[in-house]
N, C-alpha and C positions, 0 to 999 in steps of 0.2 A: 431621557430614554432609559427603561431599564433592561441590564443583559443578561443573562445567565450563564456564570462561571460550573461546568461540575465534571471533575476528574473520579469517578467510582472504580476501576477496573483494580481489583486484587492482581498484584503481581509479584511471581516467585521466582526471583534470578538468583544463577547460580549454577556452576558447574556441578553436574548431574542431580541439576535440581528434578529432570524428568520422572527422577523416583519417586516424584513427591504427589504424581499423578492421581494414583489410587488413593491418597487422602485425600485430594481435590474431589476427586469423584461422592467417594464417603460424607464429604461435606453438603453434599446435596440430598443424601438419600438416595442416590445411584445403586444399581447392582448388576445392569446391561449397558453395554457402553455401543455406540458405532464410530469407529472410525474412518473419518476422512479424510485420506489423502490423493497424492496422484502416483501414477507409474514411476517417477524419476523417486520418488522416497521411499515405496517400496522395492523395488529394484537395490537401494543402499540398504535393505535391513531395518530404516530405522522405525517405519509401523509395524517390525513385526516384534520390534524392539520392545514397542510403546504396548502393544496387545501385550506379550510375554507381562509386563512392569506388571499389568494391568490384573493378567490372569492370578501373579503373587499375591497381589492383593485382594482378592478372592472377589474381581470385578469381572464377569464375562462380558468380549469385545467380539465382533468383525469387524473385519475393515472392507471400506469401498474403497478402490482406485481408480475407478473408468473416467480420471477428469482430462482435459488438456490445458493448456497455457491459458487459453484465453476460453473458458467454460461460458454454454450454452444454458437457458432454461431447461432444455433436455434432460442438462447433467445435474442439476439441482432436481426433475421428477426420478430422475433416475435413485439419485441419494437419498433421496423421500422416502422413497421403496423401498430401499435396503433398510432404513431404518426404523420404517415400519415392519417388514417380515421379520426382525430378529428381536422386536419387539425392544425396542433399548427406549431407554428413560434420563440420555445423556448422551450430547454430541462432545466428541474429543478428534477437534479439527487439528491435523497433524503435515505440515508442509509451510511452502507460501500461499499468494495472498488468494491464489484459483481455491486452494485448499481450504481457506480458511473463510473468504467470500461462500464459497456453497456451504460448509458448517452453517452459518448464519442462515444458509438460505434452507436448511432444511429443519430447522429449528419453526420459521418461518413456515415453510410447506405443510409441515405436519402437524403445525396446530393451526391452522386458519385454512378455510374453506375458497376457493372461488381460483379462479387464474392469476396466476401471479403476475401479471402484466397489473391486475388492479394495484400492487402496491408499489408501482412506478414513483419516487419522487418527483417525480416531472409534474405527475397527474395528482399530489397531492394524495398517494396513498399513503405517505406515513399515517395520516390520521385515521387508516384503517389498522394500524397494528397494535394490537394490544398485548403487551408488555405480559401481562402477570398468564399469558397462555405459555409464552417460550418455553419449551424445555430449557435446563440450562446447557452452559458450552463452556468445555476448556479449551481454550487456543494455544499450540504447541508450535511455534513458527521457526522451520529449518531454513530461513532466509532472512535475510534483513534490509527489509526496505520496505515492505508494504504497511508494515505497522496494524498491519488491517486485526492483530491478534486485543489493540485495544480502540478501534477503530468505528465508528456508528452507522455504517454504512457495509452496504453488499454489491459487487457490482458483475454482469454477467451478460452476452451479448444474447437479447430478443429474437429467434429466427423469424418469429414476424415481419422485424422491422430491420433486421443485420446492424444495429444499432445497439453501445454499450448502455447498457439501464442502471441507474442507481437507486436500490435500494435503501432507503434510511429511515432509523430510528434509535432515537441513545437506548432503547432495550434490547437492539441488536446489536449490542458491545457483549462480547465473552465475560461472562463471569470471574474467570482467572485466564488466568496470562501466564504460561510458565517459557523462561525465556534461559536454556541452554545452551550455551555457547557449544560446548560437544555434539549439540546434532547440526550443527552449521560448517563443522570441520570439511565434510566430505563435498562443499558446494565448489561448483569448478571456478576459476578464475573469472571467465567472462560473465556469468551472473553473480559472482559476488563484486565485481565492477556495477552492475548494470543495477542490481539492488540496491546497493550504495545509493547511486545517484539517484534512483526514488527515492530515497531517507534524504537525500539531501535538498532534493524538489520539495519534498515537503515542507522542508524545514522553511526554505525561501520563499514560498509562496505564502506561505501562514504568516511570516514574520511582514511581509509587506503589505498585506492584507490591511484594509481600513477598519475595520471591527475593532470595537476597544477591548482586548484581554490580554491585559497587563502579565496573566502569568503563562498564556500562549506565547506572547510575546518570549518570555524570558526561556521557555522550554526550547523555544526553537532556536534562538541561538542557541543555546548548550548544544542541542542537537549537531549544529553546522560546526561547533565547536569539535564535537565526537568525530564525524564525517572528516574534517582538515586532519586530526591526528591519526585515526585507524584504519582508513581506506586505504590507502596503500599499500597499506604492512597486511591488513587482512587478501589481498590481491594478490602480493610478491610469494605468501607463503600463507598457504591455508589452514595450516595447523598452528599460528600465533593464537590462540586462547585468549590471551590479554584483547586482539586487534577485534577477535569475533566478539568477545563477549561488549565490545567499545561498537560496534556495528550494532549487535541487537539492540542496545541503548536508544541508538542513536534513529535505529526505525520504530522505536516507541515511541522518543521524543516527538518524532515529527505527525506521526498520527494522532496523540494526543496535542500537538500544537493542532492541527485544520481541524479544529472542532471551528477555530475559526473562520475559517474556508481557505481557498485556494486561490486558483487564478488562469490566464491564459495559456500557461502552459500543459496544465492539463487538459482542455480543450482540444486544443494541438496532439495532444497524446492519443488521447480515444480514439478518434478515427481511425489511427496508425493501428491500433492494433486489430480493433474492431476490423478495418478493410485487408490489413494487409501482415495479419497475425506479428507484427512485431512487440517485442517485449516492452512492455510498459515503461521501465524504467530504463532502456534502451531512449524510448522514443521521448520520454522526459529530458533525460541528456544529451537530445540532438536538439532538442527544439528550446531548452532552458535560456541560454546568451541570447541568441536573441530578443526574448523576451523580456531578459534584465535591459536589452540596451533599449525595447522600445519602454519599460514602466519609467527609466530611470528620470527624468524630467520630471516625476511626480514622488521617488523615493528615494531618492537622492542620500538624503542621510541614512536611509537604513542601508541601503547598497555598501555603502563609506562602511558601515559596520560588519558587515558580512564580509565584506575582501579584507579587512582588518584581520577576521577569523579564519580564512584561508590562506595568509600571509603576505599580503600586496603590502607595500612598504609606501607609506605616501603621511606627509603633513596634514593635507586639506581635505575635506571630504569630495569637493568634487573630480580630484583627479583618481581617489580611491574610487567615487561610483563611476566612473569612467574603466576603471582597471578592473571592476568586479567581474564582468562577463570574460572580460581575459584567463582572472583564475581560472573562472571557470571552464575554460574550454582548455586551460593548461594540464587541469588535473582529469579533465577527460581523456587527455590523448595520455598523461601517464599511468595510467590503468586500462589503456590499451581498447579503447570504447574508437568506435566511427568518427570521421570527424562532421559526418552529415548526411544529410537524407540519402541524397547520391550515391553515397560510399555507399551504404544501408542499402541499395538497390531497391529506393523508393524512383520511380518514374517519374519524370517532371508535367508530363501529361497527367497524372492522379491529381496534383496539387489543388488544381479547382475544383473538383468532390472532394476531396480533404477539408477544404477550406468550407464547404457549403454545412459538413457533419459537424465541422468544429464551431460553426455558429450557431448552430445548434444546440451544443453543449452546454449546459446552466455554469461550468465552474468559469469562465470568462466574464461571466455575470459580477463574481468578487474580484475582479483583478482589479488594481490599485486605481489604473486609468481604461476607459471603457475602450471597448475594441468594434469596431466594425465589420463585417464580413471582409472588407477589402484589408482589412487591418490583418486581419489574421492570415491571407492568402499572401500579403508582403511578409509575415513573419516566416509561412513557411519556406517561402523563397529564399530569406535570409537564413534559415537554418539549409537550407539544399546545397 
């Protein structure tokens, strides 16, 4: 069988590498820019930061913010608009992954005709997206975990169907990637916990993944690698520069690891947030243990390697993949994360439409060993 390995995304890390924007921009032939973020980054300054960076470099920007956590196709026609009326010839997506999912998506909107429900990967619209229409995109990510700044996919919930939709195409990967630790300073403790554990969801699910790519494989542990040493210290104290710029890594790592795919844990996730607006990497890290303790029978060795990388002390592999989901729920509760649905003030009445959307979900389709609908209603239970 033959695969296809391909890592393209230009990336520029670096503490105040964000100055480096307006050449980014210039690189394409840019001279109106739109940016998109959400309330919570404009509110800190730092899109007016990025316009200001922007306007030095003799780039004209507005910015959109009308997004939420969990963004609508509404908010992708909406972005459309703005960046149609100001006429710009360059998205500079500036936030997390809402932020940066609708950059793609309006890159998307505005050059391709029809309802955006047609480019559902579900329904087989990648093969509706043609690549050489996108405008280009710079992705400026002030959070670390969604990855989504080198990521091939867009994801945003249908009010048709109140269901999250993925968008995908490797031409909706961002152009560049500028990855500054200084605009992640001001992120509060509980989502640089809850980000974290998306970079580190990713990282587990990619690496357990049955798909051969030998160097997915190896990014995503470095990634869990990253996750075990600077999660914490980015958590205890938000101004470690070392810890943030060790986090941004580490949620690159993991979305250029799931080119390989994913698994039931994200499954589990969607629902959650789609029905009951919780935070993605939130609902990653309530529902992850479980999920390592039901794949573990089929990944055994890789588990063994992963609690090796968070620190389980052990000879054999099977009592490491035995103690993996323990890390795992060790280092949830020391960065101050729920210990479970329950806590989370998920209702145990929800769990069966939980369970019905997340069979739903195509990423359970990659998970190491296959799941059932009943499968997946015993894992939510086990995370509650």
């Amino acid at each position: 069988m033959t695969v296809v390995w391909n890592y393209p995304t230009r990336i520029v890390f670096g503490e105040q590498a964000a100055a480096q924007t307006p050449d980014e921009v210039k690189r394409f032939g840019g001279k109106r820019a739109l940016i998109v973020t959400d309330p919570g980054v404009s509110a800190a300054g730092i899109a007016d930061q990025i316009k200001k960076t922007l306007g030095a470099g003799q780039i004209e920007a507005e910015i959109f913010d009308d997004l939420v956590t969990n963004p609508t196709d509404a908010h992708a026609h909406a972005a459309t608009q703005a960046y149609r009326k100001v006429k710009a010839d360059v998205v500079v997506a500036v936030g997390g992954g809402s932020a940066l999912d609708i950059g793609k998506l309006v890159r998307l909107c505005a050059s391709h005709s029809g309802d955006l429900a047609e480019y559902d990967d579900a329904k087989n619209g990648s093969a509706k997206i043609d690549g050489s229409k996108l405008p280009p995109m710079i992705a400026v990510p002030t959070t670390a975990g969604t990855g989504s700044e080198v990521g091939r996919s867009a994801v945003a919930t249908m009010r048709s169907t109140g269901k999250k939709t993925i968008f995908f195409a490797p031409s909706l990967i961002p152009n560049v990637a500028i990855l500054d630790p200084m605009l992640t300073l001001s992120m509060p403790a509980h989502v640089t916990a809850a980000t974290g554990f998306d970079a580190l969801t990713h990282c587990v699910e990619a690496y357990c993944g049955n798909f051969d790519h030998p160097m997915a494989d190896a990014i995503a542990l470095a990634g869990v690698a990253l996750v075990a040493e600077h999660l914490e210290s980015a958590v205890r104290d938000g101004g470690d520069r070392v810890a943030r710029g060790g986090m941004l890594k580490a949620a690159t790592f993991g979305a250029t690891a799931f080119q390989k795919g994913l698994g039931a844990c994200h499954s589990l996730a969607h629902p959650l947030s789609a029905e009951h607006a919780m935070h993605h990497g939130l609902a990653n890290a309530l529902c992850l243990p479980a999920v390592l303790d039901f794949n573990r029978a089929v990944v055994a060795d890789k588990l063994a390697k992963i609690a090796r990388l968070l620190g389980v002390r052990g000879s054999d592999d099977e009592t490491l993949a035995f103690e993996c989901s323990g890390a795992i729920r060790a280092l949830r509760q020391k960065v101050g994360l729920p210990e479970g649905l329950s806590a989370a003030g998920i209702p145990e009445n929800a769990l069966p439409k939980l369970a019905e959307l997340a069979f739903a979900d195509g990423c359970h389709q990659e998970n190491p060993r296959p799941c059932t609908r009943e499968d997946l209603y015993k894992l939510y239970l086990a995370s509650y």
